[in-house]
C-alpha positions as CSV (number, residue, x, y, z in Angstrom):
1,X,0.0,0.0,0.0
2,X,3.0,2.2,1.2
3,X,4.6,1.9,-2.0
4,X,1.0,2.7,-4.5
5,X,1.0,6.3,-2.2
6,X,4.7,6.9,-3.1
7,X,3.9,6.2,-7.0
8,X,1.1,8.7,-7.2
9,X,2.9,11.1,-5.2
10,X,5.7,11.0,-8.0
11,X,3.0,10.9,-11.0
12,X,1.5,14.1,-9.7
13,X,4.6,15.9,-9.0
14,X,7.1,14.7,-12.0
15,X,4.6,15.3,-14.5
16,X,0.9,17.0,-13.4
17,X,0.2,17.5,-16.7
18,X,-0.5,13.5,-16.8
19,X,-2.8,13.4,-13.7
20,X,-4.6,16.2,-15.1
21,X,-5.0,14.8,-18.5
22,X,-6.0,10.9,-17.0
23,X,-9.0,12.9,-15.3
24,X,-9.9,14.5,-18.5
25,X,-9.9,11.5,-20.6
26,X,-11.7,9.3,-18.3
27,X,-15.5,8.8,-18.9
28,X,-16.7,9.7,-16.0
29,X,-15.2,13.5,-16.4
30,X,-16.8,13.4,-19.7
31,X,-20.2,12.6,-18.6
32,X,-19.6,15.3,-16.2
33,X,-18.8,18.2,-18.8
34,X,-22.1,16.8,-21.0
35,X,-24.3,16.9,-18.3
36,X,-22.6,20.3,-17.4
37,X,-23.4,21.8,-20.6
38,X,-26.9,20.8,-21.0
39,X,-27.5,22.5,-17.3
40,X,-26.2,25.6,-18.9
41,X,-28.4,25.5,-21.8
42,X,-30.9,25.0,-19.4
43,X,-30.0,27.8,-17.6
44,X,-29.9,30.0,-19.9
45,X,-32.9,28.9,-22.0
46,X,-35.0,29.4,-18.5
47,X,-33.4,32.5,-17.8
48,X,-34.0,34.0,-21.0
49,X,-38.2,33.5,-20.5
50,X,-38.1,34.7,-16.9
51,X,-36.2,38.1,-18.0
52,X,-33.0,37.8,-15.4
53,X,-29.9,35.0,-14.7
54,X,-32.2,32.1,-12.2
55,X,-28.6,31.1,-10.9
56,X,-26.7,28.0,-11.6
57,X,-28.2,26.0,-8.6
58,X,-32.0,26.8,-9.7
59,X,-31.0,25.9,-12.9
60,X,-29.3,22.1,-11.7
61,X,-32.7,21.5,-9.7
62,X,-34.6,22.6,-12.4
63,X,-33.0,20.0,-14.9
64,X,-32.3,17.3,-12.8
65,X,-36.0,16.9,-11.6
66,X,-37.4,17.7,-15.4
67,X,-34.8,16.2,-18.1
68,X,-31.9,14.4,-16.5
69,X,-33.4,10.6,-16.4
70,X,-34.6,11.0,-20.1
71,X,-30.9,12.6,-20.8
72,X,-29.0,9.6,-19.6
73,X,-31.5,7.3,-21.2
74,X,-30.9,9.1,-24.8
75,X,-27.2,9.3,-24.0
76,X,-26.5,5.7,-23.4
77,X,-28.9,4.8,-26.2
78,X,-26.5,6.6,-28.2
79,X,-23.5,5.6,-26.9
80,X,-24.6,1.4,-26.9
81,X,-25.5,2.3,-31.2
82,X,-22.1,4.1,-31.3
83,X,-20.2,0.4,-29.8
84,X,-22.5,-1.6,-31.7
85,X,-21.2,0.5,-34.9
86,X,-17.7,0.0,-34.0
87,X,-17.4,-3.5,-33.2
């Protein structure tokens, strides 16, 4: 165990760049930044009918509670045709 801490350490320190980039290439980060960017078009599609900025955590309720569950289920619909394609 001692020596996996001392190999992370070293990855993060000799090169960050590499941590950094692991994080951004793993799918879970890019889920993340999808689902990101479709709160912000929420946000902005809700703020532009009200007449003023609702705020970022309105805007996360908001979707979450309306259009996240049918999100992921059109997202990993796309993304099971997208493997099925490939292989």
């Amino acid at each position: 165990m001692r020596n996996q801490k001392v190999t992370l350490r070293l990855m993060s320190t000799d090169n960050p760049g590499s941590a950094t980039d692991l994080v951004r290439n793993s799918s879970l980060y890019r889920e993340f930044q999808a689902e990101r960017e479709e709160i912000l078009k929420h946000k902005w599609i809700e703020s532009e009918k009200v007449g003023y900025d609702i705020g970022f955590e309105r805007a996360l309720t908001d979707w979450i509670i309306k259009h996240r569950s049918k999100w992921r289920k059109s997202r990993q619909s796309l993304q099971s045709q997208v493997s099925q394609q490939t292989n």
